[in-house]
C-alpha positions as CSV (number, residue, x, y, z in Angstrom):
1,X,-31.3,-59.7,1.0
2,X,-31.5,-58.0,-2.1
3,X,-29.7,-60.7,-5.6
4,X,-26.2,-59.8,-5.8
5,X,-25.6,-58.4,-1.9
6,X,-23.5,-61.4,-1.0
7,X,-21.8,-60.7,-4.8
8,X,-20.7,-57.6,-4.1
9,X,-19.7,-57.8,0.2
10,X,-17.6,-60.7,-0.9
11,X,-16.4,-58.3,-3.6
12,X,-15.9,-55.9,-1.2
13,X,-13.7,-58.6,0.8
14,X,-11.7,-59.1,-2.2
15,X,-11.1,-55.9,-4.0
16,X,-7.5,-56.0,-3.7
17,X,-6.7,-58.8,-5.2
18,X,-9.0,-58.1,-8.0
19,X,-6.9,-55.2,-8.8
20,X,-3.9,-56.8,-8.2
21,X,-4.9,-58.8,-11.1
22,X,-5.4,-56.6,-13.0
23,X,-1.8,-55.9,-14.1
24,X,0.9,-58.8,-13.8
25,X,4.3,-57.2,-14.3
26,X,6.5,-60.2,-15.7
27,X,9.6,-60.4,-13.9
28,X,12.4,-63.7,-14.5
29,X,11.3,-65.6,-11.6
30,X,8.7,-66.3,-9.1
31,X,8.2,-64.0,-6.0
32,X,9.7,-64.9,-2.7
33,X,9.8,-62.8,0.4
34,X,13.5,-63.2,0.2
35,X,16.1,-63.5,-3.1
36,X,16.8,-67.4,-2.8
37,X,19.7,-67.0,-5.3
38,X,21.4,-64.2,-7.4
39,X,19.3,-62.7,-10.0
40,X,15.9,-63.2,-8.1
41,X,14.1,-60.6,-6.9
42,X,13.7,-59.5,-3.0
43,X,10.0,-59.1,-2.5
44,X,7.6,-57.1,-0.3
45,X,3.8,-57.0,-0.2
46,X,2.0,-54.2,2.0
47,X,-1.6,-52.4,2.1
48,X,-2.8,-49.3,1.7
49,X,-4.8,-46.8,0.1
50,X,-7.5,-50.0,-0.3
51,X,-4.8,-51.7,-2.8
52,X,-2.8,-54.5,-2.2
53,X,0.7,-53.0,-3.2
54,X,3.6,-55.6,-4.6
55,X,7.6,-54.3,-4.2
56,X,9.8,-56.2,-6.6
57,X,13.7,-55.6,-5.9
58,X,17.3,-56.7,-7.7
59,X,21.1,-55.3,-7.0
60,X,20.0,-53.3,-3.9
61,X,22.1,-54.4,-0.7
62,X,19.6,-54.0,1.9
63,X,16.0,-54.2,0.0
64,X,14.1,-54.5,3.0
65,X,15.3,-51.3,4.6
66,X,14.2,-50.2,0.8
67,X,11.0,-51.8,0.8
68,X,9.9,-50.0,4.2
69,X,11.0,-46.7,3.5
70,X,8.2,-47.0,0.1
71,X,6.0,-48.4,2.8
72,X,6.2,-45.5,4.9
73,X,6.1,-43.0,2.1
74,X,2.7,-44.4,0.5
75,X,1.0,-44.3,4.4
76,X,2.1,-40.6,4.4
77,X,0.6,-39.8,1.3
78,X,-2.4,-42.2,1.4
79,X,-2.6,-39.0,4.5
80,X,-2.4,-36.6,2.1
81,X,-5.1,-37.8,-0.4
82,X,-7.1,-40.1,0.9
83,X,-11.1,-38.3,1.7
84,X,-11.9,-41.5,3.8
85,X,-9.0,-40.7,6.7
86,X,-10.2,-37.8,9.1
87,X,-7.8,-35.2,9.7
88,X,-5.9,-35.8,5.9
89,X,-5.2,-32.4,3.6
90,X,-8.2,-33.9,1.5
91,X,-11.2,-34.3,4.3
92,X,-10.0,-30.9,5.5
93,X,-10.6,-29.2,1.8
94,X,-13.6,-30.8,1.7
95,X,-15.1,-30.0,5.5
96,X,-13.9,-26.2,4.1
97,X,-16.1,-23.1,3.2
98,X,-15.7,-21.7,-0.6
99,X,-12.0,-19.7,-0.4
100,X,-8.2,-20.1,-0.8
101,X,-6.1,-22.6,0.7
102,X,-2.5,-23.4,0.8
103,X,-2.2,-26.6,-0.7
104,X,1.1,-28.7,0.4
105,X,3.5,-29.7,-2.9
106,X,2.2,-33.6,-2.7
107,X,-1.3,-32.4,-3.2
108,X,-0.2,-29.3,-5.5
109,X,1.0,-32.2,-8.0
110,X,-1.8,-34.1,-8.6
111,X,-4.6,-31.5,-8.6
112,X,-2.2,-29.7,-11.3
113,X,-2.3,-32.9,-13.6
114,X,-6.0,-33.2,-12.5
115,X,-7.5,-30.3,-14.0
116,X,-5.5,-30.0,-16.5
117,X,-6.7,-33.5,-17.7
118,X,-10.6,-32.6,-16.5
119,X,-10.2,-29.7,-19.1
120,X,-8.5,-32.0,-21.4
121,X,-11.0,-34.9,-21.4
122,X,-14.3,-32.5,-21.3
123,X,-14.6,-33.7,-17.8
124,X,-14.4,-37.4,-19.1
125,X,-12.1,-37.5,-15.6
126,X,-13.6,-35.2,-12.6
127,X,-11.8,-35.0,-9.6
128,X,-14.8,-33.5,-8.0
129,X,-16.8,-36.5,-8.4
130,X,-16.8,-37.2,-4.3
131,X,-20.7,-36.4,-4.1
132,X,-21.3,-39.3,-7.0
133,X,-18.8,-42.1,-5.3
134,X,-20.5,-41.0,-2.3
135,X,-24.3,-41.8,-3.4
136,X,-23.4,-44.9,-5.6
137,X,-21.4,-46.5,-2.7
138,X,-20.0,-49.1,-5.3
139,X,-17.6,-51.2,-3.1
140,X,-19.0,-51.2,0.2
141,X,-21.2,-53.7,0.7
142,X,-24.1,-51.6,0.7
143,X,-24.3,-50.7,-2.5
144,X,-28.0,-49.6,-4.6
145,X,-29.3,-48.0,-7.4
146,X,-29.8,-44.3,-6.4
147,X,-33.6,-42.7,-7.3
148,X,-32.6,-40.6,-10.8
149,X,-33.6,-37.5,-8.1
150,X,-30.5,-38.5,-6.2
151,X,-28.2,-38.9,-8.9
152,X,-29.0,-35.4,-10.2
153,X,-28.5,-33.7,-7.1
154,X,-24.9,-34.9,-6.3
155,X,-24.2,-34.2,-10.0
156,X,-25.0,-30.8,-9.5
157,X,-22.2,-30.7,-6.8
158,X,-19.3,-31.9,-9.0
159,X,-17.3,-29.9,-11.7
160,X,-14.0,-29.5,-11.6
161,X,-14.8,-25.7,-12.8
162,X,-15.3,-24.8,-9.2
163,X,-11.6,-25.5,-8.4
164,X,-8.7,-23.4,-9.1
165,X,-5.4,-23.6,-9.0
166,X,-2.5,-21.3,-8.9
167,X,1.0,-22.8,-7.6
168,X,0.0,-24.1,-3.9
169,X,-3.0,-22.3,-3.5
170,X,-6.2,-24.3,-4.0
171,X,-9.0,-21.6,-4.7
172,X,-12.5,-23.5,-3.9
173,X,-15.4,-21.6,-6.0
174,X,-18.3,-23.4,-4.5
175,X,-18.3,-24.6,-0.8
176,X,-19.8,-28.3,-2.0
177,X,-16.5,-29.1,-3.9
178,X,-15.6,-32.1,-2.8
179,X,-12.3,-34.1,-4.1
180,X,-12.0,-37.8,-4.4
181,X,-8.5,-38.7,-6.0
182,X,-9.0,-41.9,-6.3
183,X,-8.2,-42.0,-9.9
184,X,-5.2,-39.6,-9.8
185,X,-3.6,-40.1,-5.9
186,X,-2.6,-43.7,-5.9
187,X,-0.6,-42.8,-9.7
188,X,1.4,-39.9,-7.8
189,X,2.5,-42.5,-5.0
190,X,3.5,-45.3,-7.8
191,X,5.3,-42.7,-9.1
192,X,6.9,-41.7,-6.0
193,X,7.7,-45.5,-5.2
194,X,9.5,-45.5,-8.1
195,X,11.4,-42.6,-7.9
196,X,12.8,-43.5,-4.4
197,X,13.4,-47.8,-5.5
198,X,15.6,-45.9,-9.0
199,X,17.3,-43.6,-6.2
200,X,18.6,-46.5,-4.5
201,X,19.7,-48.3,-7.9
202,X,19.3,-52.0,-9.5
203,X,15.9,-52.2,-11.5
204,X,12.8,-53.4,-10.0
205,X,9.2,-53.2,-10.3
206,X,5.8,-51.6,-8.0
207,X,2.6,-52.5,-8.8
208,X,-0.1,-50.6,-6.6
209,X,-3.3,-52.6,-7.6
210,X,-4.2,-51.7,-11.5
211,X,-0.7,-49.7,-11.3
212,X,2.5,-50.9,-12.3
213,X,5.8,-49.0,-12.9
214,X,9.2,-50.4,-13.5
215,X,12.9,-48.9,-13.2
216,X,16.4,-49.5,-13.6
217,X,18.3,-51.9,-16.8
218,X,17.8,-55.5,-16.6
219,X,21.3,-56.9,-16.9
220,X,20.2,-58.8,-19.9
221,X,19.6,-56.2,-21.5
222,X,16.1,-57.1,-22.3
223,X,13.4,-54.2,-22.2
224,X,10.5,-55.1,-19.3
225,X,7.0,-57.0,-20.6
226,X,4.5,-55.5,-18.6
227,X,1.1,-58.1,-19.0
228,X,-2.1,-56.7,-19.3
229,X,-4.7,-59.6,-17.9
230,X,-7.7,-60.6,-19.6
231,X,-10.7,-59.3,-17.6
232,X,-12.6,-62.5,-18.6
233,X,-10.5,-65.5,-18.0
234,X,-9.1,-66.1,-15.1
235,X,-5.6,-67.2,-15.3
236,X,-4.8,-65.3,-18.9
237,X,-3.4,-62.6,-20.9
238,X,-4.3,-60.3,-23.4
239,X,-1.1,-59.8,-24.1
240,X,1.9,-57.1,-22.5
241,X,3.6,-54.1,-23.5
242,X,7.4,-54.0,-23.6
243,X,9.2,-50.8,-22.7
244,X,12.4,-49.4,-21.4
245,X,10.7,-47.5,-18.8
246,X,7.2,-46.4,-17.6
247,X,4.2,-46.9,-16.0
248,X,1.1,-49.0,-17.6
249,X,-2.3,-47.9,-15.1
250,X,-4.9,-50.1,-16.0
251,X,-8.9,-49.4,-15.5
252,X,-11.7,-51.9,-15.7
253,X,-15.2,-53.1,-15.2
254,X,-14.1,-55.8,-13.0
255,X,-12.2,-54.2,-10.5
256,X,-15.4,-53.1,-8.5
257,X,-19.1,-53.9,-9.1
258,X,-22.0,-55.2,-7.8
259,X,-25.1,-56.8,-9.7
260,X,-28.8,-54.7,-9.3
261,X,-31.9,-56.2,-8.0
262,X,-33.0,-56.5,-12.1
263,X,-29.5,-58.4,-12.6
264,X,-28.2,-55.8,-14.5
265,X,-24.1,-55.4,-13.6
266,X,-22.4,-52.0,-12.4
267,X,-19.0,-51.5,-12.7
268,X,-17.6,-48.3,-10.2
269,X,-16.3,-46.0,-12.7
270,X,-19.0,-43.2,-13.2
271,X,-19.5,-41.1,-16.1
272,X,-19.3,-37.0,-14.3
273,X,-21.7,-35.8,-16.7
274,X,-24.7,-38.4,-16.6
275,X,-24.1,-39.7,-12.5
276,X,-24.3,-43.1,-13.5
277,X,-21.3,-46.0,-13.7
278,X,-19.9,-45.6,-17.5
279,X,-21.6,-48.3,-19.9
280,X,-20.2,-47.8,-23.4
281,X,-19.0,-51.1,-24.3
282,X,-15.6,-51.0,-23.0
283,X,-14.4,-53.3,-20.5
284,X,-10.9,-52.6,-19.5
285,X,-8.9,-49.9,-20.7
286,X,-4.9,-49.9,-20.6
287,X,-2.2,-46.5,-21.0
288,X,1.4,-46.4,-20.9
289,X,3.4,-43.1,-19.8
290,X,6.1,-42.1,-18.4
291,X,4.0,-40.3,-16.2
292,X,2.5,-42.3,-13.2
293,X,-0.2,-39.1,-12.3
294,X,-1.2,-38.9,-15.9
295,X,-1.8,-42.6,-17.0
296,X,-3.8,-43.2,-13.9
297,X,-5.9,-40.3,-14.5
298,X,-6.5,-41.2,-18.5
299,X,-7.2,-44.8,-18.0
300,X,-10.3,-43.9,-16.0
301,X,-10.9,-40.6,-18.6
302,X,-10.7,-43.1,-21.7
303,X,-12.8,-45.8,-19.9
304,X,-15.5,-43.0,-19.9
305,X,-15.4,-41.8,-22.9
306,X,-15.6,-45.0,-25.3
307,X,-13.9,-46.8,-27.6
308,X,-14.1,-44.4,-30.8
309,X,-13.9,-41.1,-28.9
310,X,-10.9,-42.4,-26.9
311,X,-8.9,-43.5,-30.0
312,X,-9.5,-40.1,-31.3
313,X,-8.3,-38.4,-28.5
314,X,-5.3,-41.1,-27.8
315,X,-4.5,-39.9,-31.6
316,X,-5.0,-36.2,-31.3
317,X,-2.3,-36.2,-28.3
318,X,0.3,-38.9,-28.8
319,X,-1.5,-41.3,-26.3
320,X,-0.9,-45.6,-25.9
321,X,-3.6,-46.7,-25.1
322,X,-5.6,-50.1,-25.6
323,X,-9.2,-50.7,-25.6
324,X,-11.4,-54.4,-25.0
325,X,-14.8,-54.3,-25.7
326,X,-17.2,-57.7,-26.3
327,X,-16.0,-57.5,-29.8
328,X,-12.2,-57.5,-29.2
329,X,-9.0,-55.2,-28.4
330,X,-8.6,-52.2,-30.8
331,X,-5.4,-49.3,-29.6
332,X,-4.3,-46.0,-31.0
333,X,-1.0,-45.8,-32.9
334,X,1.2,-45.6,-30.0
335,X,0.2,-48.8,-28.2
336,X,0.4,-50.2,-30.9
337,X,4.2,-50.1,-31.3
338,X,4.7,-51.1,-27.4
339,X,2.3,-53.8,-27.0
340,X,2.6,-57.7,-28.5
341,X,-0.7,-59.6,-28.3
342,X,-0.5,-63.1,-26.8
343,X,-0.3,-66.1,-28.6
């Protein structure tokens, strides 16, 4: 067995709690499955879409009914987006020939902000990169270091220029399209979690792996402190953002990875236009919005690009974002008004 295989099946094991790691939402008390007193949170843990998903609940009077209602709605879209489940709106646009397609709204949404963003970024985010995932395999168990051959043939299949979209109709330019969402999908169903726990009032958090939104006024008064963890100690901070409202989507070299035969580390982000995981220096990259889709999408897009071009864009476009590299946390103007460092 090849140095790193255990590494990265055990990874594979433990993906979800990597990611749940990744953010912490900090909340007034410890999580229970039931509220043990008033003010404490009713809370509810679930799986799906490979994340390990975390329902924080106040001043609701039956949470539970809540919490399974979310539930169901993430397994029904996890069957909109999700490439891996046969028979889901996504494996059937990519089993399809080049032509039009009515798209349902769910799936309408996200490709919209998609694009949009592929365009935006210079393709820095590609939600055509299925042929790439595909090769690299980063995750499984089974993961290698594809021939350069290889690499350049799947990257020939992806560019989100061979998609269209007008309203709900998907137009597919080039029969090897292939979507994976997985940097867009599991934002839109955060965001959806949300927007049915606000519907149902008190204040609360979701955090879907690297994904956390919050809702609702604490009765304090106090705005929520969303902690960002340090990707290299265990057990620590680099510090949290405090906002009103908002989601903070978090992406990283940690998450997923697995170590080469020449010991060299790769994380499972890849970079559309070279096929290969991104290695720029950055090691976790952080965005606040009050858009769930969106700061999913540009925490994988900045993680891409780099340090230097990401704080340009973040500044050419109104953007919070932080950036940790080896040589320390930098942000763009924005972030920099939300988030307090930790002591």
């Amino acid at each position: 067995m090849r140095p790193g295989a255990n590494i990265a099946k055990l990874l594979h094991r433990a993906v979800i709690l990597a990611s749940m790691a990744a953010v912490m939402a900090f909340i007034t008390s410890c999580a229970k499955k039931q509220p043990a007193a008033a003010g404490e949170p009713y809370t509810y843990d679930f799986f799906a879409a490979d994340t390990f998903i975390n329902l924080k609940v106040y001043g609701v009077d039956d949470p539970e009914a809540l919490c399974k209602k979310v539930e169901q709605q993430t397994a029904e879209l996890e069957r909109v987006f999700s490439r891996h489940i046969e028979g889901s709106e996504v494996s059937k646009i990519n089993a399809a020939p080049e032509g039009e397609y009515k798209v349902s709204d769910e799936l309408a949404a996200v490709l919209d902000a998609a694009l949009e963003l592929a365009k935006a970024t210079g393709g820095a985010y590609d939600p055509t990169i299925a042929p790439l995932v595909s090769l690299w395999n980063i995750g499984s168990g089974n993961e290698r270091v594809p021939p350069q051959p290889e690499i350049d043939a799947a990257r020939a299949k992806v560019g989100y220029e061979n998609l269209a979209l007008d309203g709900n109709t998907l137009i597919k330019l080039k029969s090897y399209a292939e979507l994976d969402l997985g940097g867009s999908g599991k934002g839109y169903m955060l965001g959806k979690a949300i927007e049915t726990m606000a519907a149902a009032g008190g204040y609360g958090v979701a955090s879907y792996g690297g994904n956390v939104g919050v809702y609702g006024k604490k009765p304090s008064g106090d705005p929520w402190r969303i902690g960002i963890k340090h990707p290299r100690k265990e057990s620590a901070t680099l510090g949290y953002v405090e906002v009103e409202s908002g989601f903070v989507a978090v992406s990283g070299d940690y998450e997923r990875y697995f170590i080469a035969e020449d010991g060299t580390r790769y994380c499972h982000i890849l970079d559309p236009a070279t096929g290969w995981p991104a290695r720029n220096g950055v090691i976790c990259v952080a965005v606040w919005t009050e858009n769930a889709v969106r700061g999913d999408i540009l925490s994988t897009a900045l993680f891409v690009m780099g340090e230097s071009e990401g704080l340009r864009f973040c500044e050419e476009n109104g953007i919070a974002a932080l950036f940790m590299t080896e040589s320390g946390i930098s942000q763009s103007p924005e972030m920099e008004k939300i988030f307090r460092k930790a002591s």
